[in-house]
N, C-alpha and C positions, 0 to 999 in steps of 0.2 A: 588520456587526453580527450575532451573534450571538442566534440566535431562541430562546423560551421553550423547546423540546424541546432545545436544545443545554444550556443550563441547566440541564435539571434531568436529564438524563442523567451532566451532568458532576457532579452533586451528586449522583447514583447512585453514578457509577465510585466517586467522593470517599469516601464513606461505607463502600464495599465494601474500598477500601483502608485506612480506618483500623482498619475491625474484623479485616483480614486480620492486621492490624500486630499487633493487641491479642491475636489468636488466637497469633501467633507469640511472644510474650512470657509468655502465659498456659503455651503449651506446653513454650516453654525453663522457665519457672520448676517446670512440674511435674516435669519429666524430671529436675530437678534435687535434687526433694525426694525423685522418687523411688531416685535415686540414692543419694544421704544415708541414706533407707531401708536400700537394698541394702548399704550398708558396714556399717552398725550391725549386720544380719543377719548380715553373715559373720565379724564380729568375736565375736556372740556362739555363730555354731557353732564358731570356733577355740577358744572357750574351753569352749563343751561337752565339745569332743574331746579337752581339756587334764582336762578331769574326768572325763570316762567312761576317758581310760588312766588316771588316779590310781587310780580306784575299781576298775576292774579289776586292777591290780596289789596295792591291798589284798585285794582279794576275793580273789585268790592268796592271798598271804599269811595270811590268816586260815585257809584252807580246805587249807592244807599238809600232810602227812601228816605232817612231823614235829612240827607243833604239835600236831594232834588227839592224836596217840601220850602225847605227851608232856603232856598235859592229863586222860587217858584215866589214865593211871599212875598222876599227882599227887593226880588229884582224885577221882575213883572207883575208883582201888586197883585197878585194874585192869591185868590181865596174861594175857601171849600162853599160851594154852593148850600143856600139855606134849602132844611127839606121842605119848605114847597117850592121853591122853586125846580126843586127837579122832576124830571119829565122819565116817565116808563115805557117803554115803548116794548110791544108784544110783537114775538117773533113766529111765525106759525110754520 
């Protein structure tokens, strides 16, 4: 027959095994959310990266020398100095 210290030893082990269980469930399910995280993150830097080249290719494009020239021209009349009129100035 089994004495009162074997009881409740076993009703020890018992309890340490059910919380070990619940711990092990708790930690898959976290690992999992955190997981779910982790894709959600890299999905949204691939699409940063997807926008920061867009915007940089704009930002070329806008900042092109044929456009400012040609904007420079259009819109304030503006033109390339004749070579005598330009001026050298020494720097020492």
């Amino acid at each position: 027959m089994a004495s009162q210290g074997d009881i409740n030893m076993t009703t020890i082990l018992l309890m340490l095994v059910v919380v070990s269980a619940l711990s092990v469930v708790y930690v898959k399910y976290d690992a999992r959310l955190k997981f779910n995280q982790l894709q959600a993150e890299l999905r949204e830097q691939d699409r940063l990266g997807v926008e920061w080249s867009r915007l940089q290719l704009e930002q070329n494009t806008w900042a092109s020398n044929n456009r400012i020239e040609k904007l420079a021209r259009t819109t304030l009349n503006l033109r390339a100095p004749v070579p005598e009129k330009v001026v050298y100035v020494k720097v020492k």
